[in-house]
N, C-alpha and C positions, 0 to 999 in steps of 0.2 A: 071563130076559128074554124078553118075548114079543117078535113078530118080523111085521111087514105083516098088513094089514087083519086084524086082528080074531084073525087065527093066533097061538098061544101055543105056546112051546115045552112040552114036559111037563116037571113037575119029576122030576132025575134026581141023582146025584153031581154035583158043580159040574162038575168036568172035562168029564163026559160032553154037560153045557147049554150050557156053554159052547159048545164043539163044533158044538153042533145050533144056537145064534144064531148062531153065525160063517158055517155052511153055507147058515141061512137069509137071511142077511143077504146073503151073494153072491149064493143066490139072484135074493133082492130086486134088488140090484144088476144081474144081469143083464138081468130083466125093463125095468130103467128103462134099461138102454143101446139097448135093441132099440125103446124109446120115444125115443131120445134127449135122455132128462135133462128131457122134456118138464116144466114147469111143474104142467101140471094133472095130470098121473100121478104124477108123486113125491107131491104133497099128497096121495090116496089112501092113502099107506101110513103105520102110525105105529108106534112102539118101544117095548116099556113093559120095564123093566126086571124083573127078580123081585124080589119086595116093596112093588113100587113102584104105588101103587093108580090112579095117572093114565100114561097115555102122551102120549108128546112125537112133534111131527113127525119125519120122517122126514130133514131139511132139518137139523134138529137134534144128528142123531145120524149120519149120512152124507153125504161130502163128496163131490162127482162128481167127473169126471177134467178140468173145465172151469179153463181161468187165473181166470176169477172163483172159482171154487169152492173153488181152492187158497188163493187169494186172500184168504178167507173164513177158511178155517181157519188160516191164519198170524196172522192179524189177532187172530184169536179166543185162541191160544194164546202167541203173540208180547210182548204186554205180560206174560208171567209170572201169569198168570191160569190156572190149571187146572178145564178144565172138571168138571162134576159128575158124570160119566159119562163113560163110556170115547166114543170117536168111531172113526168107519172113514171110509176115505178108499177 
């Protein structure tokens, strides 16, 4: 899984990729708390999974720590719909 703007993780054993999206992924996360979930900074970063030849927003694949956000993701997984990709909250 590649992981914000344009950054790719290297390919590794899964275990180890895994890993390296999870940490980049908080990264990310941290960056956009110290923006405050701002609207136009989140949209800057996008996720492309491995294998996967388009990336998806960011919006898509990370849910903030806001009541709408939660909000969003209960919604999203609630009717028994399983998203296509894993998601981080």
């Amino acid at each position: 899984m590649g992981v914000a703007h344009g950054a790719s993780v290297a390919t590794r054993a899964p275990a180890k990729t895994e890993s390296a999206a999870a940490g980049g992924a908080a990264l990310v996360g941290a960056v956009l708390g110290v923006h405050g979930y701002d609207a136009d900074v989140v949209a800057q970063f996008k996720v492309r999974r491995r294998g996967e030849k388009t990336a998806m927003s960011w919006g898509e694949f990370c849910y903030g720590p806001s009541v709408p956000e939660v909000t969003r993701l209960r919604e999203r997984i609630g009717g028994g719909a399983q998203p296509r990709h894993p998601v981080a909250v």
